[in-house]
N, C-alpha and C positions, 0 to 999 in steps of 0.2 A: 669462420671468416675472420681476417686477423685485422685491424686498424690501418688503414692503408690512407687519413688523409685527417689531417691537423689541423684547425683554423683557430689564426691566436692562438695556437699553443693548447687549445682545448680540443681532446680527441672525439673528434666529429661521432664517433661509434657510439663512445660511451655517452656522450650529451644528448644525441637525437637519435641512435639509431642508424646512422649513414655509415655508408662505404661507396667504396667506386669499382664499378664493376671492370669482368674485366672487358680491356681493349678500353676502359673511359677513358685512358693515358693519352690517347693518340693527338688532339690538337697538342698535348704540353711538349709533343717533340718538334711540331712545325716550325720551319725558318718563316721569320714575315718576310714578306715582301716588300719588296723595295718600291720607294715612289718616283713618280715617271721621270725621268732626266729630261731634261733639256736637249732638244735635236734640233740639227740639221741637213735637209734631203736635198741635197744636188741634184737636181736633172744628170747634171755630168760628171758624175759620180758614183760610182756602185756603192752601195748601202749608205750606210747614215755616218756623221759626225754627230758625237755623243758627249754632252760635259757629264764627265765623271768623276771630275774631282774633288767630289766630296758626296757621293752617293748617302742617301738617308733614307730610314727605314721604316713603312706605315706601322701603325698598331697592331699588333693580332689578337682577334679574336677567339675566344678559348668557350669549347665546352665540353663540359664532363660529366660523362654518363654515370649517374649514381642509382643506388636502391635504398631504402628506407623500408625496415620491418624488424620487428620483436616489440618486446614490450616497453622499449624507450622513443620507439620511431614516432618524430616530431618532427615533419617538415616546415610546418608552420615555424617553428623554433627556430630550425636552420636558417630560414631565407631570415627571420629576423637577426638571428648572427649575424651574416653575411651583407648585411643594408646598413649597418651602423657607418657613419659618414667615416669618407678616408677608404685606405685600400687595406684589406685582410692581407695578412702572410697565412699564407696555404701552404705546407709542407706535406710532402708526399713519400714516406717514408720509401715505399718501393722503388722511387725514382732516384733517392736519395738527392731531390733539391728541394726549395724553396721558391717561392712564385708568388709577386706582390700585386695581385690582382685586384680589378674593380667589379660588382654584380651589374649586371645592366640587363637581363634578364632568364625567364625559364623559355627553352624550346619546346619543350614538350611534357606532360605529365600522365602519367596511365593509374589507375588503381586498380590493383589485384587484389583486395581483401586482406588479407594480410601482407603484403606487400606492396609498395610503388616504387615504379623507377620514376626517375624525372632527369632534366637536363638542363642543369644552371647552365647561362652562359655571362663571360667574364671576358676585361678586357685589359690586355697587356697594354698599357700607354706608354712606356718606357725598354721598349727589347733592347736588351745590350748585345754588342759583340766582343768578341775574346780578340785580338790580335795576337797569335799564338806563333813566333817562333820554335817553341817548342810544345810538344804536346805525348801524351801517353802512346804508347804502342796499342792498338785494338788487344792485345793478347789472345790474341785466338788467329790459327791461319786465313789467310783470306788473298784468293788465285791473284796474281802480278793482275792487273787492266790493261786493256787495251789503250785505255784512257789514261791521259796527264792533265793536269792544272794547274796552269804555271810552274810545268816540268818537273810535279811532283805526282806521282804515281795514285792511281786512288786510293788503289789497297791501303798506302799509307796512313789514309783518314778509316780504314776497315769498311772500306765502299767498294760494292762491288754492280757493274749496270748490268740490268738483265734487258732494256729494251730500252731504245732509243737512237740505233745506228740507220735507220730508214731517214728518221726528218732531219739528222744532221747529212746523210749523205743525198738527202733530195736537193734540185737545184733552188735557186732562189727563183722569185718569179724577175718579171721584165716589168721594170721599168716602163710609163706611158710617156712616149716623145707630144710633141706639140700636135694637137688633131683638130682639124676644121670641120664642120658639122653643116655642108651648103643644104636649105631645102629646098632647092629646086633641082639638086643633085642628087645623083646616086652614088651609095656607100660614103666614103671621108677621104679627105686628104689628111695622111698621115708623113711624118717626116721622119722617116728611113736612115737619117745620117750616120748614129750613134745608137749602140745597144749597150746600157748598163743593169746591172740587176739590185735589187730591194733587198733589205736585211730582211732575215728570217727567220720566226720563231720555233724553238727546236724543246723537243721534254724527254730527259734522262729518265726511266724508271730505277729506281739506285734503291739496293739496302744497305744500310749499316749494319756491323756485327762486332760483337765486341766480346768480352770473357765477363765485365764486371760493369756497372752502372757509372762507379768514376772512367772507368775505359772510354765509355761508349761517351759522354759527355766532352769528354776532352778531346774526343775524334770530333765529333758534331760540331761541337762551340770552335775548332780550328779550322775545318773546312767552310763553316761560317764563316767566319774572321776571313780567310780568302775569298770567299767572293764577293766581299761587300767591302772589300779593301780599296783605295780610291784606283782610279784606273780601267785599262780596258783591259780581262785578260786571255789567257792563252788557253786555248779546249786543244789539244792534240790526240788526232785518234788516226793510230797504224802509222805515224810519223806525219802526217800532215794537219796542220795547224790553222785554229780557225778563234779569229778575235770574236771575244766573248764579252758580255755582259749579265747579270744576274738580275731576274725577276721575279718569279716568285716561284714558293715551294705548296704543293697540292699532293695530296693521296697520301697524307701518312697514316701508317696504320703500324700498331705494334703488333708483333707477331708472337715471340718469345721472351719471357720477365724471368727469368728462372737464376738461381746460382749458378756459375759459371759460363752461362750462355745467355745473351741479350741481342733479337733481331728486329729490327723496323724495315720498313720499305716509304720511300718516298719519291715522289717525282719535282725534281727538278726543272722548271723551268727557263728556258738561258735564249739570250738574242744571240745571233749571231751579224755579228757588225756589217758584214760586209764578204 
């Protein structure tokens, strides 16, 4: 098993015994989610009025599945690495990035006898986003989309949606007009006048695929950078277009780590304005 995770510059393997098993990768690809905007819901108005202009991004919460075994495995050692005040730099050589994280706790611990996994968890207080006018080609094919995002094609971000045209092509629900509740009546008086309908929550199941780890990074970190870009934007699927906002990202999982070939899947979750 090869060294697959740095802290401080001190190779976690040879100090303690650690590594990161696989699929531990999977929160380090998550987008955070974004914090709630400011709204406002018209009665007489289909969906919402949204300040977007200047969208800002919660913390993410990161954990990573590790194992501890051989003759150096020190967990006890590790968590005290990782607890000295200030944020470690964890470098993860298979991901090819760096990540200035805070410990804040273990999720779980098991002992196998000569082995334990365990499951630090850490916390990004700082995510950044790329603004990427330009970005890498995924280098590897990846089918045209159905999908656009701000008229630009997924594939281009090397995304492709396996599921999620149901909740965007479900209707929105209705809207509740003005309703009177008599008790000495039956049923309500409702006011019929106007029918508008409610924004509505919609989830892309989407993977990324890439040929190389800078690839796939520079596809991620751009398609980030657009949806957290100030503004409300454009989801077009089959020529019809549907204002969007970005919320948060859930189910990532990495699939494939290998030379030439890198896949995740993630689900996206997006408002639809209106």
């Amino acid at each position: 098993m090869k060294t697959n995770i740095y802290i401080d510059g001190t190779d976690a393997r040879a100090a303690f015994g650690v590594w990161v098993v696989r699929g531990g990768y999977n929160d380090l690809l998550t987008y955070p989610a974004m914090k709630e905007p400011a709204t406002n819901d018209w009665p007489e108005h289909d969906g919402l009025e949204v300040d977007l202009k200047a969208p800002k991004l919660q913390p993410l919460t990161v954990g990573i599945d590790c194992v501890a075994s051989g003759p150096k495995a020190d967990v006890r050692g590790l968590v005290a690495a990782l607890a000295v005040p200030g944020y470690r730099s964890i470098l993860f050589p298979s991901l090819g990035r760096t990540f200035r994280l805070r410990l804040t706790n273990f999720d779980e611990l098991r002992d196998y006898g000569p082995l334990q996994s365990f499951r630090p968890l850490f916390e990004l207080d700082e995510p950044e986003r790329t603004d990427a006018a330009v970005w890498q080609s995924p280098g590897t094919h990846v089918i045209r989309s159905a999908y656009t995002l701000d008229g630009i094609n997924l594939a281009d971000f090397g995304v492709f949606v396996q599921k999620g045209r149901d909740s965007l092509l479900r209707p929105a629900e209705v809207k509740q007009n003005l309703t009177r509740e008599i008790a000495t009546r039956d049923g309500r008086i409702y006011d019929t006048g106007i029918v508008r309908f409610n924004a509505k929550e919609i989830a892309l199941k989407c993977c990324l695929k890439a040929v190389s780890t800078a690839a796939m990074w520079s596809c991620r970190d751009a398609l980030f950078g657009r949806l957290t870009a100030p503004g409300e934007h454009t989801l077009n699927y089959r020529g019809k277009d549907y204002p969007v906002f970005y919320r948060e990202c859930t189910g990532t999982r990495l699939i494939a780590l290998r030379p030439g070939f890198i896949l995740y899947e993630f689900e996206l979750n997006l408002t639809v304005i209106r």
